[in-house]
C-alpha positions in Angstrom: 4.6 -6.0 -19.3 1.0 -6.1 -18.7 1.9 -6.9 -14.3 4.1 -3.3 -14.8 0.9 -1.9 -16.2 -1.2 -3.5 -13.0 1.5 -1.5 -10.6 1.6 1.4 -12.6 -2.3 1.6 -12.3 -2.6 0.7 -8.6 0.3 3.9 -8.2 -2.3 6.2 -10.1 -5.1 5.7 -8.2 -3.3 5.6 -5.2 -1.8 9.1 -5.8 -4.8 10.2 -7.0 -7.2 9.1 -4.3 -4.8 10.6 -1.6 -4.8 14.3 -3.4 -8.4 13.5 -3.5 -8.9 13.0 -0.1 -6.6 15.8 1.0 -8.2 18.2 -0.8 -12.0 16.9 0.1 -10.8 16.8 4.0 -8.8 18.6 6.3 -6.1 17.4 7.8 -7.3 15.1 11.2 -6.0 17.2 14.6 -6.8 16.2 18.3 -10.3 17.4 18.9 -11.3 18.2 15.2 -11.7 15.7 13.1 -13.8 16.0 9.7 -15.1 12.9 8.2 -17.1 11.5 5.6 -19.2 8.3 6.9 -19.6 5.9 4.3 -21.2 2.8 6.3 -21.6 2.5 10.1 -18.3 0.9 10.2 -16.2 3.0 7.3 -15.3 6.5 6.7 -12.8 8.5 5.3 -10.8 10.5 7.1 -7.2 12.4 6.5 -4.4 11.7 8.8 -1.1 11.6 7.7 1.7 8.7 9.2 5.4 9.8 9.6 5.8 6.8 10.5 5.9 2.2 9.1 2.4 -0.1 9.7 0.4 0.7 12.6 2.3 4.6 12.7 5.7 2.5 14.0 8.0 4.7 14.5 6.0 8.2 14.3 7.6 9.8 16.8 11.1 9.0 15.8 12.3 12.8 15.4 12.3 12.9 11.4 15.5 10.4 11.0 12.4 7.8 9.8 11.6 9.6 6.7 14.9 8.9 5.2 15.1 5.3 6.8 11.8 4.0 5.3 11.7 5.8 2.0 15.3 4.0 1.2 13.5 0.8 2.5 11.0 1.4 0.5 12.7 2.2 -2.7 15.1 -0.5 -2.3 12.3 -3.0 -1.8 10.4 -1.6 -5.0 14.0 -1.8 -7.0 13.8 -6.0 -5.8 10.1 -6.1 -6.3 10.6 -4.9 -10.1 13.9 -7.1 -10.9 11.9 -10.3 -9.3 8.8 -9.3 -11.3 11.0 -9.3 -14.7 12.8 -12.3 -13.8 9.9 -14.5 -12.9 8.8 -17.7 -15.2 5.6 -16.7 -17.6 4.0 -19.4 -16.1 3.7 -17.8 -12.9 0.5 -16.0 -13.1 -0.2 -15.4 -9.5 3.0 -14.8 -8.2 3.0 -12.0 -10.7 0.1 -10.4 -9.9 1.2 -10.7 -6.2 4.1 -8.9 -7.2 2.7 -6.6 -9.5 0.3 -5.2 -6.7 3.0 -4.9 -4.0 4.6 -2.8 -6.1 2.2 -1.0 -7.0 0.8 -0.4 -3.1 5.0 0.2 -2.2 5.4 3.1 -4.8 2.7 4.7 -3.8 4.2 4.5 -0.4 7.4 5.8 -1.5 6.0 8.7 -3.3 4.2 9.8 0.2 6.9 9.5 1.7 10.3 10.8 -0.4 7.8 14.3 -1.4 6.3 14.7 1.9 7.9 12.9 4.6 4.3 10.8 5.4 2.1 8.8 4.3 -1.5 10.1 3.7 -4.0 7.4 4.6 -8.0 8.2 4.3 -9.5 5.3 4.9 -11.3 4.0 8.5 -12.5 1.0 9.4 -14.1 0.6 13.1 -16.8 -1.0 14.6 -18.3 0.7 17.9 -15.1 2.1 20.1 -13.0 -0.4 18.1 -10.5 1.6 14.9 -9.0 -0.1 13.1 -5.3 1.4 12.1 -5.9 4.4 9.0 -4.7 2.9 5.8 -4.9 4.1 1.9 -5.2 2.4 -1.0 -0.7 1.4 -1.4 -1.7 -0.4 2.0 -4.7 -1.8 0.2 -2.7 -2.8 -2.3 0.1 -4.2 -0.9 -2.3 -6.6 1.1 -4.1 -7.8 -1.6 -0.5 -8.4 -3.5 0.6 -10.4 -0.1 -2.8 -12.7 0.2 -1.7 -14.0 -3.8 1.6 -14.6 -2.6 0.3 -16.6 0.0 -2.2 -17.8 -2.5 0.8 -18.9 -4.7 2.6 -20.9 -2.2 0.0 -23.3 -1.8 -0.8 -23.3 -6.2 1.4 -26.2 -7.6 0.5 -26.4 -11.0 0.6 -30.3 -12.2 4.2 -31.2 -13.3 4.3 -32.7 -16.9 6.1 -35.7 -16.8 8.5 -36.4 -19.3 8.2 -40.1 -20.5 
């Protein structure tokens, strides 16, 4: 129970921060955008993705919005069984888990009550952006570097003699 508790927090303050943020900033238009520089290199900034990663599929005429919020609730429903299912043993595949799914129903929220995604955060150096993400993306990429970290984890086998 306490990984459910991990996604159920990073949902919070990912729902949180994005009514936050919307209500701190307007909405980023073509020619008008107001921000909030942090660092040189990171600001926050309200845009809002119809769209997957990277605003993939954007432009799709509204269809999307159905598409990926089944994805993602599918995905979540997976995420949740695989969590419960998992070995206790498996520390860091859990947490992986627990913060994907945390970072995808935050996601899913955006999208099944709005129809986007709000994401706030900047990152750029110079001329160079790097793609507007929130704190589900966050999240979700933290959750996938564990996984990755748990592939490689074997924990020493006891041998039975």
């Amino acid at each position: 129970m306490p990984y459910y508790t991990i996604s159920f927090v990073m949902l919070v303050l990912d729902q949180v921060s994005k009514y936050y943020m919307s209500k701190l900033l307007p909405l980023c238009q073509p020619g008008q955008c107001a921000s909030i520089e942090v660092l040189p290199v990171f600001k926050f900034i309200v845009l809002h993705n119809e769209g997957a990663a990277f605003s993939f599929l954007s432009e799709a005429g509204g269809w999307q919005r159905y598409f990926l919020a089944t994805i993602s609730g599918v995905v979540s429903v997976f995420i949740a069984v695989w969590l419960f299912k998992i070995y206790r043993e498996q520390k860091i595949l859990a947490l992986s888990l627990a913060f994907i799914l945390g970072g995808a129903l935050g996601n899913f929220v955006d999208r099944a009550v709005q129809g986007y995604v709000v994401d706030f955060i900047l990152v750029y150096y110079e001329d160079y952006y790097f793609p507007a993400f929130n704190i589900a993306d966050s999240a979700i990429s933290i959750g996938a570097g564990f996984l990755i970290l748990d592939m490689f984890y074997k924990p020493k086998e006891k041998l039975d003699v």
